[in-house]
C-alpha positions as CSV (number, residue, x, y, z in Angstrom):
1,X,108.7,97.1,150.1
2,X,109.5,94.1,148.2
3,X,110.3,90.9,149.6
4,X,111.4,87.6,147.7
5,X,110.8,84.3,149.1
6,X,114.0,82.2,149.0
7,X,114.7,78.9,151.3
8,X,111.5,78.9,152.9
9,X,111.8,82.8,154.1
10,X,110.8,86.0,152.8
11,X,113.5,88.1,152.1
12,X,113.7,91.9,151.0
13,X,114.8,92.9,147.8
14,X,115.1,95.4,145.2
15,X,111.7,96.3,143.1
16,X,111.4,94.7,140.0
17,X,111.7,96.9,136.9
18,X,108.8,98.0,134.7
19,X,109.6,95.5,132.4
20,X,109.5,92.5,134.7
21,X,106.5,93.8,135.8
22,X,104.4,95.0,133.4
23,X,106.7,94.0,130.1
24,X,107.1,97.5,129.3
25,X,110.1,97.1,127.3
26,X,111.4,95.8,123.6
27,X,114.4,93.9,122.5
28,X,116.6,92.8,119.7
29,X,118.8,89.8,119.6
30,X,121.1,89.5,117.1
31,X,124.1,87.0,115.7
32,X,127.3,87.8,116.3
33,X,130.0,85.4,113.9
34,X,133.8,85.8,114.0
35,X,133.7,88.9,115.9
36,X,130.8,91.3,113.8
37,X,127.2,91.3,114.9
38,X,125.2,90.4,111.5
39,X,122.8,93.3,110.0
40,X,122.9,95.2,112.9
41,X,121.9,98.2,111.1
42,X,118.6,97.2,110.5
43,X,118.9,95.8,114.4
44,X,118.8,98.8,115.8
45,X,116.4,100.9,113.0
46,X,114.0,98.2,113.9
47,X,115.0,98.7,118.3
48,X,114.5,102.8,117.5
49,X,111.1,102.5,115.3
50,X,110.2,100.4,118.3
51,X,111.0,102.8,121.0
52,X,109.5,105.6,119.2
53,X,106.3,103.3,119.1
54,X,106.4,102.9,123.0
55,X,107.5,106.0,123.8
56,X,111.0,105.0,125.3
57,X,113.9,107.4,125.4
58,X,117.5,105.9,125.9
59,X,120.3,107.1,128.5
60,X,122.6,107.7,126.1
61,X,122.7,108.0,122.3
62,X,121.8,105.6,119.9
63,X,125.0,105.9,117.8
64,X,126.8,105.3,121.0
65,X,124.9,102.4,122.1
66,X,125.4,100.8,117.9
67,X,129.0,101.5,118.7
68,X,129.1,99.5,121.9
69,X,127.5,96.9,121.0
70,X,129.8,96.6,117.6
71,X,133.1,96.8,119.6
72,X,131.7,94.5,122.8
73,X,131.0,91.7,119.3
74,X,134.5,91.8,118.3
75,X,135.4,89.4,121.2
76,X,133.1,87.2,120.3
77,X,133.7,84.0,117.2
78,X,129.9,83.1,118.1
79,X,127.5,84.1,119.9
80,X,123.9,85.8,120.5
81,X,123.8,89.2,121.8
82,X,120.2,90.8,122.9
83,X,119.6,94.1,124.2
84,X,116.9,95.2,126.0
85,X,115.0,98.5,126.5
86,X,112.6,98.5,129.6
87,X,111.1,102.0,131.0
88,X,112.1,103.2,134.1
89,X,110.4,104.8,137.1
90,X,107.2,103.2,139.1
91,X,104.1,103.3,138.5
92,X,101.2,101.0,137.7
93,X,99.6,100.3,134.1
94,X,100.2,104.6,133.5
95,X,104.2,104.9,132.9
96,X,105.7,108.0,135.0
97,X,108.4,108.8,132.4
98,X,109.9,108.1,129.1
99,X,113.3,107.3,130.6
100,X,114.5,103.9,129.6
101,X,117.2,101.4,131.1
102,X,119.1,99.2,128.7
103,X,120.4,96.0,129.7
104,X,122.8,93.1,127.3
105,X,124.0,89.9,127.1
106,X,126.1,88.1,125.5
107,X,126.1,83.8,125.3
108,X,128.5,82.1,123.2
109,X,126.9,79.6,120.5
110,X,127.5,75.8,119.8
111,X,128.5,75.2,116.5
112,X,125.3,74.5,115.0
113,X,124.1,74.5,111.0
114,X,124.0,77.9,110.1
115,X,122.5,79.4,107.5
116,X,120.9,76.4,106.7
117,X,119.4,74.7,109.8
118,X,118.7,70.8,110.3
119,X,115.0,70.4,109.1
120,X,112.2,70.4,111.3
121,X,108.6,69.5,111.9
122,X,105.8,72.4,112.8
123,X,102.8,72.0,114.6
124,X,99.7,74.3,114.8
125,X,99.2,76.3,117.9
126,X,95.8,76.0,118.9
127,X,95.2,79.6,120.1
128,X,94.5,81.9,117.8
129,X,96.0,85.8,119.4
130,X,97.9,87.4,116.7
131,X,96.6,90.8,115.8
132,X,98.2,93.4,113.6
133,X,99.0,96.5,116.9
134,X,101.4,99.2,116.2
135,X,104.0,97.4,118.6
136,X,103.3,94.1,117.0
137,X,106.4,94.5,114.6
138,X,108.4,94.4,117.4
139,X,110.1,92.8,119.6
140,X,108.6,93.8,122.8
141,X,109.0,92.2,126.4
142,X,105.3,91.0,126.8
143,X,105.8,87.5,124.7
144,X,103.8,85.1,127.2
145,X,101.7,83.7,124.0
146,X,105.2,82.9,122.1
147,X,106.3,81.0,125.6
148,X,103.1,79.2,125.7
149,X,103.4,78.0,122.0
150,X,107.1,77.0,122.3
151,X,106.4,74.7,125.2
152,X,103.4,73.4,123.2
153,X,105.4,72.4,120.6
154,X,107.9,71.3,122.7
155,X,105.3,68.9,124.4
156,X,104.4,67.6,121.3
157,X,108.2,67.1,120.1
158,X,107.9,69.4,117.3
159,X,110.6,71.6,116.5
160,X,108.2,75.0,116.3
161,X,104.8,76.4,116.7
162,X,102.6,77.9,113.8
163,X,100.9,80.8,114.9
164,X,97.7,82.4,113.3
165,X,96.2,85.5,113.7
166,X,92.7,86.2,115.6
167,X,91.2,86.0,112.0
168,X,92.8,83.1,111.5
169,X,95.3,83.9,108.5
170,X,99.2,82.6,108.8
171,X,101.3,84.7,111.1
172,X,104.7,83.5,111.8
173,X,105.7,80.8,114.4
174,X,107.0,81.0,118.2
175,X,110.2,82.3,117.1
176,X,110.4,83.0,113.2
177,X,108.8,84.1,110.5
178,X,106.9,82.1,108.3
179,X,107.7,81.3,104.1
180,X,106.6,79.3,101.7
181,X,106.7,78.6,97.7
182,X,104.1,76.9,95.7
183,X,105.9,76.4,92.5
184,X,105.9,79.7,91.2
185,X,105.5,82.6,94.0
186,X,107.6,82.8,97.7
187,X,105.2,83.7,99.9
188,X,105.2,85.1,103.0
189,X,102.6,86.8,105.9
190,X,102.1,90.3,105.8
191,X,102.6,92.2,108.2
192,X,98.5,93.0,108.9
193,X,98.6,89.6,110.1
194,X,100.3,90.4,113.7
195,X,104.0,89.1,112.9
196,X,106.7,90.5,114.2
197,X,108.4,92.2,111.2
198,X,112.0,90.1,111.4
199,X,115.4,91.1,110.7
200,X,115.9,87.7,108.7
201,X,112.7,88.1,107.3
202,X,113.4,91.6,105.7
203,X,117.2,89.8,104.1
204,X,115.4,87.1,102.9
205,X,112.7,89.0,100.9
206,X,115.8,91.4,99.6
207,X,117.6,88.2,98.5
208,X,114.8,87.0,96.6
209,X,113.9,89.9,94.7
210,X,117.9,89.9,93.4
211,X,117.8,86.7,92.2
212,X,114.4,87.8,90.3
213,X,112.1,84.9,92.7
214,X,108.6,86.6,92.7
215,X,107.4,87.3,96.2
216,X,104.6,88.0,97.6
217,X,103.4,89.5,101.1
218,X,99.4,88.5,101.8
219,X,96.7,86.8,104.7
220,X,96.6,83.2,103.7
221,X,94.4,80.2,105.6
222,X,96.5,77.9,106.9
223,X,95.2,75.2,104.5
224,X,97.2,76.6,101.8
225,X,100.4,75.5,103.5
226,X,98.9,71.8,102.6
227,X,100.0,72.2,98.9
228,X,103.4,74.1,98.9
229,X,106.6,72.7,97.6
230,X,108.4,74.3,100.0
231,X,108.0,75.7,103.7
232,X,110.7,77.1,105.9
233,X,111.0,79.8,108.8
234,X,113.7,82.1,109.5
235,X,115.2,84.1,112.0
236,X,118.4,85.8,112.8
237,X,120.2,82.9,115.2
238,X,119.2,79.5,113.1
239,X,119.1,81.3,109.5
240,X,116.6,79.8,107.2
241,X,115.1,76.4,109.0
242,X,113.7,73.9,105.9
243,X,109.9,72.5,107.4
244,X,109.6,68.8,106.7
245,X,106.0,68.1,107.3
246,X,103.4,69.6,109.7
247,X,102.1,67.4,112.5
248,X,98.7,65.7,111.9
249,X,98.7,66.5,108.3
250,X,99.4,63.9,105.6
251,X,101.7,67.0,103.4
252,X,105.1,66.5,103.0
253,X,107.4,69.3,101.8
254,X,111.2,69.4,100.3
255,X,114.0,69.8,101.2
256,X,118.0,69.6,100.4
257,X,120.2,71.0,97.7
258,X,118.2,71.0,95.1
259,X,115.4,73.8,97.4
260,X,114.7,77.2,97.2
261,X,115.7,77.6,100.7
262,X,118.9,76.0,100.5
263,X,120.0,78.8,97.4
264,X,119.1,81.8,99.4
265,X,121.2,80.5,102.2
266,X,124.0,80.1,99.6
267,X,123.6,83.3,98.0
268,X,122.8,85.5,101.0
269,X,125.6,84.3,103.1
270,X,128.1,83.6,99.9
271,X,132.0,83.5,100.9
272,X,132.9,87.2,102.3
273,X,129.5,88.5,103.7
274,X,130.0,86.9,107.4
């Protein structure tokens, strides 16, 4: 029996999934503009690599579930969508079946800067939990160390969290992956360094190597951050957010037209590809 305490009283209630309780579960969110969910293709090949990972088997097909989704978008101008996988069935920490539930939900967006975010200031999270897993390229529903980064930098009145691994090398930040340019390379975290491998993440690297920018995928101290050009973060709802400075340090970076950022945005997301 479960019982809920509301107004003073205990009152009974319905058990708690697996994924409330244990965080046994991934999900995706994704961007929805004038009625078509963006890259949801690579959405959901990430969502089933990430099931096959946790062993999680969904109620109905996943062709079925893409088309849903895809006709459930279409009355939407903007808006996030997230869908969430969470197993099934009781237990404790040893899962009783590989039956999954699947929940989504829809919330309209304000009309905010997108592809190109306002700028923002990053500060260093001061725990260091990152570690390269295989479910730590997903999305999956045990994210307390992202909440407790968020609200740091939140504290602080910076716009994100930096996040480095266990070994201390660059990961990615409480809600987007992590670039940066030095003059002559794009860099970016490799996966080995415990980041979740991001949707945005995968378009920008694509985009780059089309317009022949040299990128590279490595570990990297944080100090080397100090002496880029250029820093930004990206995920799937902002886009590409420029980094102005990072809190405590005296290093500036750019940002504007005239930015690497600022072309990827324009060439990713030219006239007719949202």
């Amino acid at each position: 029996m479960w019982l809920h305490f509301v107004n003073g009283s205990w009152e009974q209630t319905p058990p708690p999934t697996r994924g409330e309780l244990f965080g046994d579960g991934i999900f995706e969110s994704f961007h929805i503009r004038k009625g078509k969910a963006l890259f949801l293709e690579d959405h959901f090949r990430r969502l089933r690599q990430g099931a096959t990972v946790l062993s999680l088997e969904p109620p109905t097909s996943w062709e079925t579930l893409f088309q849903e989704i895809q006709r459930i978008a279409t009355s939407f101008d903007s808006a996030r969508g997230k869908v969430v996988l969470y197993r099934k069935g009781e237990g404790a920490y040893t899962p009783l079946t590989t039956e999954a539930g699947i929940r989504a939900s829809f919330s309209p967006l304000s009309s905010t800067p997108f592809p190109l975010a306002s700028p923002q200031r990053l500060i260093r999270f001061p725990v260091q939990f990152l570690s390269l897993t295989p479910w730590s390229p997903f999305k999956t529903l045990s994210a307390v160390g992202y909440v407790q980064s968020a609200a740091y930098a939140q504290a602080q009145r910076c716009g994100d969290a930096l996040l480095l691994s266990t070994e201390g090398f660059l990961s990615e930040t409480s809600r987007a992956n992590l670039f940066f340019w030095d003059g002559a390379v794009l860099h970016t975290p490799a996966l080995r360094s415990g980041c979740i491998n991001g949707v945005m993440r995968a378009q920008i690297l694509r985009q780059a190597r089309a317009l022949r920018i040299p990128v590279e995928e490595g570990l990297y101290p944080y100090e080397v951050l100090l002496n880029s050009q250029e820093v930004f973060t990206t995920n799937v709802i902002q886009g590409i957010t420029p980094v102005l400075g990072l809190h405590g340090e005296k290093a500036s970076f750019r940002t504007g037209e005239d930015t690497l950022a600022f072309l990827i945005a324009k060439t990713l997301f030219s006239e007719g590809r949202i």
